[in-house]
Structure formats: C-alpha cells, structure tokens
C-alpha positions as CSV (number, residue, x, y, z in Angstrom):
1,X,7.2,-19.4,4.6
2,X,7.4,-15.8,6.2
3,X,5.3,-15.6,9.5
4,X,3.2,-12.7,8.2
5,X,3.5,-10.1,5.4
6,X,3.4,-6.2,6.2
7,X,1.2,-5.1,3.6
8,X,2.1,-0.8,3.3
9,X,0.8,1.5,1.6
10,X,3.2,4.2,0.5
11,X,3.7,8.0,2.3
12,X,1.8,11.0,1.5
13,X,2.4,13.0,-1.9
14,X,2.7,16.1,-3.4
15,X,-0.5,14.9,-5.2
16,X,-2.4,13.5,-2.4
17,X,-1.7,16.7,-0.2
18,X,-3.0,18.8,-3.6
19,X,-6.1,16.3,-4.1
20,X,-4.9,15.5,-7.6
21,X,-5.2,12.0,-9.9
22,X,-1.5,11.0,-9.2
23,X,0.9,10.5,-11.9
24,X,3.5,8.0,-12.0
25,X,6.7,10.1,-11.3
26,X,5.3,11.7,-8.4
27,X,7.4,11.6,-5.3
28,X,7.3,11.9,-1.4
29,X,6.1,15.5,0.0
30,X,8.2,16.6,3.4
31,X,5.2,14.9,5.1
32,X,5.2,12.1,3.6
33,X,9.0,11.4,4.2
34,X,8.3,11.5,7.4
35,X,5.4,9.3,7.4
36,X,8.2,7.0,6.0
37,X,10.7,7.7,8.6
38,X,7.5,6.4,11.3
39,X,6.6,3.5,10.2
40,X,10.1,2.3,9.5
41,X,11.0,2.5,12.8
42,X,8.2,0.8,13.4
43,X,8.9,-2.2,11.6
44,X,12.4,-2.3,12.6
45,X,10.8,-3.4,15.9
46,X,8.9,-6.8,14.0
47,X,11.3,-8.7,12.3
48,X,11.1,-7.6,8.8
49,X,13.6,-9.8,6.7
50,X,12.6,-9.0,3.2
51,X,11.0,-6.1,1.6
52,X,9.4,-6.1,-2.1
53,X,7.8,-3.0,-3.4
54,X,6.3,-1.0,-6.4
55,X,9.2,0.7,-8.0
56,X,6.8,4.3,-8.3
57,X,8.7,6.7,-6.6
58,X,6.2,7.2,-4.0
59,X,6.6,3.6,-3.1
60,X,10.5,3.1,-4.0
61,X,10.8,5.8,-1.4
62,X,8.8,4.8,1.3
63,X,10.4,0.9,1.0
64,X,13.9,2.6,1.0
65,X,13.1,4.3,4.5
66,X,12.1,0.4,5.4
67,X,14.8,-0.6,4.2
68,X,17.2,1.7,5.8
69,X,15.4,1.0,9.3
70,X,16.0,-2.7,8.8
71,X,18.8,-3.5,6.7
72,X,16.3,-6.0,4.7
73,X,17.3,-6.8,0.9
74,X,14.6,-4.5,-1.3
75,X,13.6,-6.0,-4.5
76,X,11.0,-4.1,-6.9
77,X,8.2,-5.3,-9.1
78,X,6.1,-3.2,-11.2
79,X,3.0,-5.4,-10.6
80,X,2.6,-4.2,-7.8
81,X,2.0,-0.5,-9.6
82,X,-1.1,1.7,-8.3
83,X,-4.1,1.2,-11.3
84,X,-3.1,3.4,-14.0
85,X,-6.0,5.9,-14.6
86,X,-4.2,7.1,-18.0
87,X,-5.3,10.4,-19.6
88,X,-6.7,11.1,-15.7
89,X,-3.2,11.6,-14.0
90,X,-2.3,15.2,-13.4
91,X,-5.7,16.0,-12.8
92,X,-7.3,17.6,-9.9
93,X,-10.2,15.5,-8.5
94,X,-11.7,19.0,-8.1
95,X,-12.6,19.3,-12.1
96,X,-13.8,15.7,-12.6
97,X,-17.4,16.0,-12.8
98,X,-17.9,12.4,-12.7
99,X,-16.9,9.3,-10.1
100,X,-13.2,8.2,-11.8
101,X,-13.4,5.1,-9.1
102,X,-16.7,3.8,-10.7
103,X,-17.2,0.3,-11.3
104,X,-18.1,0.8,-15.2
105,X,-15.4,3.8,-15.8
106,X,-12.7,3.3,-18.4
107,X,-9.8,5.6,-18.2
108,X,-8.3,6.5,-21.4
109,X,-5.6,5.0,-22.2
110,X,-5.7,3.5,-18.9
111,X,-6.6,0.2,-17.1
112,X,-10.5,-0.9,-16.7
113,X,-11.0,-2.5,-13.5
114,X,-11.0,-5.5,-14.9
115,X,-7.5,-5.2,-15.9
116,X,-6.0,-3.8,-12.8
117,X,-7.5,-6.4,-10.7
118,X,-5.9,-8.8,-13.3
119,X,-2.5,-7.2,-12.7
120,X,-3.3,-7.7,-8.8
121,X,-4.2,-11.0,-9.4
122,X,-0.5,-12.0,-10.8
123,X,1.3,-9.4,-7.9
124,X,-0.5,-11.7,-5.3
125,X,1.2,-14.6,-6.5
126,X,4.1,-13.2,-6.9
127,X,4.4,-11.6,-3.5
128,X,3.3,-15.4,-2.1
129,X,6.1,-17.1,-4.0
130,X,8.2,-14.5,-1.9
131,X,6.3,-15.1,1.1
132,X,7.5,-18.8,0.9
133,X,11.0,-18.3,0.2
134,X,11.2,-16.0,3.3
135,X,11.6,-17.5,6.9
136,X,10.6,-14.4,8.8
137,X,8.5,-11.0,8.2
138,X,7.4,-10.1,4.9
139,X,6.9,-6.3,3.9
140,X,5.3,-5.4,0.6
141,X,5.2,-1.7,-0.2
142,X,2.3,-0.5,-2.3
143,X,-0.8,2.1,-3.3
144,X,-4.0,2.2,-1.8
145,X,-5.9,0.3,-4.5
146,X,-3.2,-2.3,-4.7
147,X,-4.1,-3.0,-1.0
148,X,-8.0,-2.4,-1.2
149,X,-8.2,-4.9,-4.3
150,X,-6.0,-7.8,-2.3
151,X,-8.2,-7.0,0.7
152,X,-11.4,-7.7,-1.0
153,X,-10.7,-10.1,-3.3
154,X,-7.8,-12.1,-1.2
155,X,-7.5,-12.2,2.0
156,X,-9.7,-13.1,5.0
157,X,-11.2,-9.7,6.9
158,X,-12.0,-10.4,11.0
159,X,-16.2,-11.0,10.9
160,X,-17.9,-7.8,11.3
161,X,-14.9,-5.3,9.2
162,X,-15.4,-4.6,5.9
163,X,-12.2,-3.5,3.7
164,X,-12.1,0.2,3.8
165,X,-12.9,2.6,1.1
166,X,-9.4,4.7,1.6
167,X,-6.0,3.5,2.8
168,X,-4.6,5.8,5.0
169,X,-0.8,6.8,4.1
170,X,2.0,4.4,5.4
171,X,-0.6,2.1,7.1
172,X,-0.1,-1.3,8.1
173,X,-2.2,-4.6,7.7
174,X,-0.9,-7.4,8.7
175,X,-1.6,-10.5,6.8
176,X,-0.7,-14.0,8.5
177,X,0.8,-16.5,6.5
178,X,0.0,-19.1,5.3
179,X,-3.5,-19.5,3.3
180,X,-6.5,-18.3,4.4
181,X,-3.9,-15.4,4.4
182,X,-5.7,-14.2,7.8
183,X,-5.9,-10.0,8.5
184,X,-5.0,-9.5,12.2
185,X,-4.3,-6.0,11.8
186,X,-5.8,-3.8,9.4
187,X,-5.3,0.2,7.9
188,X,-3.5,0.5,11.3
189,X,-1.7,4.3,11.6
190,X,-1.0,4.1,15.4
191,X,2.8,5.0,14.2
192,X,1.6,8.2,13.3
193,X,0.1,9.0,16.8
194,X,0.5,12.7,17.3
195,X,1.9,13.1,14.1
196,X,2.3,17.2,13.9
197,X,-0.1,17.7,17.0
198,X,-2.9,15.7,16.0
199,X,-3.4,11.9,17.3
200,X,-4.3,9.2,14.9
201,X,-7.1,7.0,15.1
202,X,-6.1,3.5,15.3
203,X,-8.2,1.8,12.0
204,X,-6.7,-1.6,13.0
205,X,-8.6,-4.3,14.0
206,X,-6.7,-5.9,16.8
C-alpha cells in the first residue's frame, strides 16, 4: 500500500488564463509549464514512486514534468477526465448568463452531476487499487473538480476545513493511505512561493 497519494491538480491553461469553459484538447500556457516544472521538483523531494494521471493534455503534461523530475513509471486513465460540460467548452465564462456549476444544470451533450460524480466514483477505486500495489508515494494528476468531488465525497478533511470551492493550479493535497484516506495537506501552492514576484498563500492545512 503507498504511504500517501499526491493528489495534483494540473498547471494553468490557455483557457484558465482567458476565463474560458475549457475544452478537452487544451494544453499548458508558458505559465502553466512552469507551474509544472515547481511542483515537480517538489515532489522529487517526497518519494514519488508511481504516477497515474488524466490523459487531457493539460494533465498528460503536467504528470510528464512529474515524471521527468522523478523517473516514476506514468500510466493514464481517462476516468480521471475533468466533468465534461459538452456544448459549454470553448466558451467564455464572461457570456454565460447563468451558474454552469449549478447543482441542477445539465450541459448539453455533457455529463449531469450525477454522472461525473459516478465517473469519480469508479477513478477512486481505481486510483486505490494503485495505491495498494505501490509501496511508496502515490501521485495522481487531475482537474479541479476531479479533486473537489473526491474531497467531498471521499476523503476525510482536518475538523474545522471545508473542501474548497476552487483548486488552485498544480496544488497538492496529500491524502494518507490507508482508509479513512486522511487529508494532511490540502490545496497547498507553497511551491509557487514568489512565483513571478508575487508570494503564494499557503491553502494547506498542515
């Protein structure tokens, strides 16, 4: 069984950087790349013996930078696929008079909540059936609703902290293994500390 899994969420985009619904194809901006390059080193310093990731370009790339920094096997799995918001994608949050996160919003020809916390559901298992065939460090590259709906729904938050709204790009929680799949360390972006001039607020807990 690992000894904790690295949950990441993936480096800024082109489309987060232009405040847009993201589509699938969309890849790293300059920034984001070296968001990617941060927290690699970072978890070169931790151990990291296996990495699993979504295989959108956003997160293929960020989980190559990881894997670069610490010469862990990568292995992909599309479960693990941001919710897919359908007709949405491509479009700038700007022109969306409504809330496209609501809890009774159905994106055409998209997933319903319902569905992408389903698809979560099965991710989560598979990422544990990793988990236990992996003696040390686990990373699991993803999106930001991947890793709000396993935070809510299965793993155990410190008393007091609340899952956050937004995942901040390339932050860390850290998950220990095994059940009650324990946060220690959550949202955390002390890797990007001074990133181009400006400090970054720890949002970990510990």
């Amino acid at each position: 069984m690992a000894k904790a899994i690295f949950l990441i969420r993936h480096g800024e985009t082109f489309g987060n950087a232009a405040r847009i619904v993201q589509k699938p194809e969309i890849q790293l901006s300059e920034r984001g790349l070296a968001q990617a390059q941060r927290v690699a080193r970072r978890l070169a310093e931790v151990g990291i013996e296996r990495i699993v990731s979504s295989d959108m370009p956003r997160a293929a790339m960020t989980a190559e930078a990881i894997r670069r920094a610490t010469a862990a096997p990568l292995t992909f799995d599309a479960l693990l696929h941001e919710r897919n918001f359908g007709d949405l994608r491509g479009t700038p949050y700007s022109e969306i008079s409504f809330d496209p996160f609501g809890p009774d919003y159905a994106p055409p020809n998209g997933e319903t909540w319902e569905v992408f916390h389903a698809r979560v559901d099965r991710a989560w298992v598979a990422v544990q059936q990793v988990a236990a065939a992996t003696a040390g460090n686990l990373a699991v590259v993803t999106h930001g609703l991947v890793c709000r709906s396993l935070a809510t729904r299965h793993l155990r938050l410190p008393e007091g902290i609340v899952a956050p709204e937004s995942w901040e790009n390339t932050s860390v929680t850290v998950i220990e293994c095994p059940a009650p799949w324990r946060v220690s360390l959550l949202n955390c972006v002390v890797h990007l500390d001074a990133f181009d001039g400006t400090p970054a607020a720890n949002t970990g807990v510990a």
